[in-house]
N, C-alpha and C positions, 0 to 999 in steps of 0.2 A: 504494500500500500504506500508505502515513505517515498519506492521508489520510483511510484507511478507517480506521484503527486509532483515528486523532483521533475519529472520530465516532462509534464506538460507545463509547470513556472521556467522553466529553460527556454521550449519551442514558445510560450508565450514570449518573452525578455527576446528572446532571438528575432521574432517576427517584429517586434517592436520598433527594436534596432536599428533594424533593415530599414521597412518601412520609413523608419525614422530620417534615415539616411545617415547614421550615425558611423565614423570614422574606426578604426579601430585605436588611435589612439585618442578619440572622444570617450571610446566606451573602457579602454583606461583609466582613462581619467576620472568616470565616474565610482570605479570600482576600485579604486587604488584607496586602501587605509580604511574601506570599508567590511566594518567587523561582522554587519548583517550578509549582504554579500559573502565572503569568506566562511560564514556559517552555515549558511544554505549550500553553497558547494561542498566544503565537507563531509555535510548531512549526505548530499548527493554522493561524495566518493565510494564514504561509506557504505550505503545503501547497493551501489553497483557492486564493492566488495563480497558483500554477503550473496548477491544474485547471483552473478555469473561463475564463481567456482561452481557452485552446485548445477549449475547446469553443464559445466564442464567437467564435471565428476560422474555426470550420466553418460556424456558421450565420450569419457575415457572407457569405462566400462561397457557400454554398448557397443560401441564401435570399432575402438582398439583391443578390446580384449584386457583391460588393465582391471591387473586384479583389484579387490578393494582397497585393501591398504596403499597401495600405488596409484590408484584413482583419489583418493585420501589427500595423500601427498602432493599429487601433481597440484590437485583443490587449492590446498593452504599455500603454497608456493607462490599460487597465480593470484589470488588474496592480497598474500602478502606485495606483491607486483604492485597490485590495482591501486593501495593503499599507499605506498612508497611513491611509486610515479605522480597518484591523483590529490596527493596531498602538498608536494613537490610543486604541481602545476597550480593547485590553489593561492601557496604563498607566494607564488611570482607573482599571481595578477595582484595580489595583496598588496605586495611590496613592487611592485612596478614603478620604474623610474626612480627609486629612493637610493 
C-alpha cells in the first residue's frame, strides 16, 4: 500500500513538473535542503526495498532453479543494493549544489 501510494505522488510531482515546464535545475532547486521531500523518497526507497526482492526471490526460485536459501540471499543482497544506491540518490538531490 506505502508503495502504491509513493508512486502515484511521484507520477503526480512528475506530470506537474513537466507540464510545468520546470528545468531540472528549477526542480533542484526546489528540493535541495528539503526535509519533506527527502522523507517521502526515502519512504519510497524503502518501500521498493521490501517489494522487489520478494519478487525477485520468486523468480530466482521459479525460474532459475535457486534453491531457497540462495533465493534468500540473492533477496537480501538486492535489498540491501536498493537501499544503499536509493538512499545515496536521495541525499544528492538533498544536498544538491551544497
Amino acid at each position: 500500500m506505502v508503495l502504491a501510494i509513493c508512486v502515484l505522488v511521484h507520477l503526480a510531482v512528475m506530470i506537474y513538473a513537466v507540464r510545468g515546464g520546470l528545468s531540472a535545475e528549477a526542480i533542484l532547486a526546489r528540493t535541495r535542503g528539503n526535509v519533506a521531500v527527502a522523507g517521502f523518497y526515502s519512504l519510497f526507497v524503502l518501500a521498493c526495498a521490501v517489494h522487489a526482492p520478494l519478487g525477485l526471490a520468486v523468480i530466482a526460485r521459479e525460474w532459475w532453479q535457486f534453491s531457497a536459501r540462495n533465493a534468500l540471499w540473492l533477496a537480501r543482497g538486492f535489498a540491501l543494493l536498493l537501499v544503499v544506491l536509493g538512499l545515496r540518490a536521495v541525499w544528492a538531490v538533498y544536498r544538491a549544489g551544497a
